[in-house]
N, C-alpha and C positions, 0 to 999 in steps of 0.2 A: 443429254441429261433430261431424266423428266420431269415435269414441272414438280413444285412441292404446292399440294392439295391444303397442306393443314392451316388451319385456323391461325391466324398470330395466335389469341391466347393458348393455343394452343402449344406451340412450338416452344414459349415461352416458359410453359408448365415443365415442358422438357428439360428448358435449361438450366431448372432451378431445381427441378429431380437432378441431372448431371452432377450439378455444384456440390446436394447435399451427398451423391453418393461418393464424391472424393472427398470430401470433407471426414465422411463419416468410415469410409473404411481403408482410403490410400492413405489420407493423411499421416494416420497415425502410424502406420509402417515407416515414414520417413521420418529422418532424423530433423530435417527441415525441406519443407517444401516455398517455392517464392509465390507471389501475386500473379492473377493472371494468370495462371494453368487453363491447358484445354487438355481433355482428355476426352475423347469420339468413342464411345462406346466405353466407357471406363469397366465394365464387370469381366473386361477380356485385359486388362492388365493386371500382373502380378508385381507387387513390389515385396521383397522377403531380405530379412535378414536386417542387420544394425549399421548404423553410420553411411545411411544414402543421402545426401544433402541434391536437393534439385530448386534452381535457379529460377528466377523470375520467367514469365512467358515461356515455359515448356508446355512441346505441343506431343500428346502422344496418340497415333490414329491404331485404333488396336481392331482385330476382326475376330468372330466364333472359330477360326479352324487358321489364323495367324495372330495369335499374342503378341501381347510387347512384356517383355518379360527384366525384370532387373531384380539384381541379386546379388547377395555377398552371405558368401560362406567361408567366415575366418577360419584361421587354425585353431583359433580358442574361442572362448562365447566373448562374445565383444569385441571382439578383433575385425579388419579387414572393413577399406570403405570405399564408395564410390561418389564421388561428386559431378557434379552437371552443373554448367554453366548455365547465361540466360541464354534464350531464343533458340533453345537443342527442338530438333524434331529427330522423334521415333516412328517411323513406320511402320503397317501390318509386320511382325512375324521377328522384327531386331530384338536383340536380347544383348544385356550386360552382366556378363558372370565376371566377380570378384571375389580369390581369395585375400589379395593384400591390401591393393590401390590401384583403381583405374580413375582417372582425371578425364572428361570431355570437355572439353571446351565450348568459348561461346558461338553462336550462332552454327553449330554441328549439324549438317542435314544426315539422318539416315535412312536409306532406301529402305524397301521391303524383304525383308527376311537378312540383314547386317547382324553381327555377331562381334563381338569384343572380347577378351577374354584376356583375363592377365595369367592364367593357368594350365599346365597340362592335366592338372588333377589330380594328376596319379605319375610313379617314373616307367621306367622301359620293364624293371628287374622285377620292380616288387610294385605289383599294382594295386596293391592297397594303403599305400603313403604317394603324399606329392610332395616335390621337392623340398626341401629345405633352404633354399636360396627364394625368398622374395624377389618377382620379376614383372613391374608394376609395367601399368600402361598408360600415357600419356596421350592425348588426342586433341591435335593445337588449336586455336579461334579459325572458325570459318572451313573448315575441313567438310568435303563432301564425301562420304563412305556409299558407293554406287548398290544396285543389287544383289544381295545373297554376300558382298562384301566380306570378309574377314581378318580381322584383327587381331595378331597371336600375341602370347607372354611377353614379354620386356619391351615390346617396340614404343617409340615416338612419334609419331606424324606429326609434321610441320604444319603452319598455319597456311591457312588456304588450297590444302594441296588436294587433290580427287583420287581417291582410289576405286578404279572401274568396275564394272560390276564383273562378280564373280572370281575377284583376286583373293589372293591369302597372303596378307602381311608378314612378314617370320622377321623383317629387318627395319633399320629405324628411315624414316621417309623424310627426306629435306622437306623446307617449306618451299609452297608455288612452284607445286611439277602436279605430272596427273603421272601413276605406279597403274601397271594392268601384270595381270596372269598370275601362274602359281608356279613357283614363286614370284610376287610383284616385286616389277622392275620400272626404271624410271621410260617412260616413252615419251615426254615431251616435258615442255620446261616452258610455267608460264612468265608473262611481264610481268615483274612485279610494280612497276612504273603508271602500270594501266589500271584504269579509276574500276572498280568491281564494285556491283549491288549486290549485296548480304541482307542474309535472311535477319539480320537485327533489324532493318530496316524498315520493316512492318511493326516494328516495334518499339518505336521512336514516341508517340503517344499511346501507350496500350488501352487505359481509360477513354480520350478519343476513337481511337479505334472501336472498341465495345460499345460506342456511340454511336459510329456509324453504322455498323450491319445491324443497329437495333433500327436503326431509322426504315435502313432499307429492308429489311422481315417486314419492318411496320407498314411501307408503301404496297410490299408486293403479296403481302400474306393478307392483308387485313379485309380486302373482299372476299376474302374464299367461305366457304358456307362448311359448316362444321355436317351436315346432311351430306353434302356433295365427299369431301372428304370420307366419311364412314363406308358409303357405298363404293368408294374406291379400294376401300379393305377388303371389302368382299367378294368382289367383283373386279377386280384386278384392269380386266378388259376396257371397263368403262372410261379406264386414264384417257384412252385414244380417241374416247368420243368426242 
C-alpha cells in the first residue's frame, strides 16, 4: 500500500466534505439512516425509492465502474421496504433490489459485486407484470454473502451462515453452515458452540473508535508537507522517491 502524502488538515477537510455529502444527498433518500455511517466514495452509491431504514455503523465502500446500489421498487408509490441492520458492510459493485421486503441483518458482511433480490421482476408468460404473490427476503445476524454472491426471491439465511462466492441462493439456508454453487447447497456445518468475532465488534465503542484513527491520521499525517503532497499529483513517479 502506498504511503498517504496528504496533509492531516487535509485529509480531514475530506472527511468533512464526505460527512456533508451524505448528509446532504443520501440522507434524505432514506427513510432513516443511524449514527456512524461510512460511506468511501459516497457519489458512487445509489440509494432510490421509499422505506430504506439503515442501521447504526453501516459501512458502504462504493467504486466509479462498481456501485453500491440499494433500491426498492414497490408495486405502488409507497409501497415495498428494505431495512439494514447495524455494522452491515456493502462492498464495491453489491446491490439490494426490493419489490416487497428484504430484511438484512446485523453485522452482514458483503463481498464485492453480491446481489439480494426478493424479485423476478417480471413472470415466465407475460414479462411485463411480476408476480403477484410477495416473496420477501430475510438475511440473519452475522451472515457472510462471499463474491458476486446471490440471493434470490423468498429465501431465508440463517445467522452466521457463509454463502461462497459465486452461489445463487433459490432455497432457505439454516443457520451456521457455509452453502456454495448454483444451486447452493450446504457443504459444511459450522460449531455453533465455538466463540466467533463478528464484524459488530469493531463497533462496540464507535465514538472511541473515531477517536482513535483520528489520533493515528494525527501522528502519522501531521508531518507530511502540503508541497510534497501536490507534487505527488502531478508527478505520480515522485511517491517512489
Amino acid at each position: 500500500m502506498r504511503d498517504d502524502l496528504r496533509p492531516y488538515w487535509v485529509k480531514k477537510a475530506y472527511l468533512r466534505y464526505r460527512r456533508w455529502y451524505v448528509d446532504y444527498f443520501l440522507r434524505p433518500e432514506c427513510a432513516s439512516l443511524g449514527k456512524f455511517s461510512t460511506f468511501m466514495k459516497p457519489r458512487y452509491v445509489i440509494i432510490s425509492g421509499p422505506n430504506i431504514h439503515i442501521g447504526d455503523c453501516f459501512t458502504a465502500v462504493a467504486e466509479p465502474m462498481h456501485r453500491v446500489e440499494i433500491g426498492v421498487w414497490g408495486r405502488e408509490a409507497g409501497a415495498g421496504t428494505i431495512r439494514i441492520g447495524r455494522g452491515v458492510l456493502m462492498s464495491p459493485g453489491s446491490r439490494i433490489s426490493a419489490s416487497d421486503e428484504i430484511t438484512i441483518g446485523d453485522g452482514v458482511m458483503m463481498a464485492n459485486g453480491t446481489y439480494i433480490t426478493d424479485s423476478d421482476w417480471h413472470t415466465v408468460y407475460d414479462r411485463t407484470q411480476r408476480s403477484h404473490t410477495p416473496t420477501p427476503v430475510h438475511i440473519g445476524d452475522n451472515v457472510w454473502l462471499g463474491d458476486h454472491a446471490t440471493v434470490l426471491k423468498g429465501v431465508t439465511v440463517g445467522e452466521n451462515s457463509v454463502v461462497a462466492a459465486r452461489a445463487v441462493v433459490t432455497k432457505d439456508v439454516p443457520a451456521n453452515v457455509i452453502v456454495a454453487g448454483n444451486p447452493a447447497k450446504v457443504v459444511k456445518e459450522l460449531d455453533p458452540e465455538r466463540e466467533m468475532t463478528t464484524r459488530l465488534g469493531y463497533f462496540a465503542d464507535p465514538a472511541g473508535q473515531l477517536r482513535f484513527f483520528d489520533a493515528v491520521d494525527r501522528e502519522v499525517l501531521g508531518s507530511n508537507s502540503l508541497w510534497r503532497w501536490l507534487w505527488s499529483l502531478v508527478y505520480p513517479n515522485s511517491r517512489s522517491s
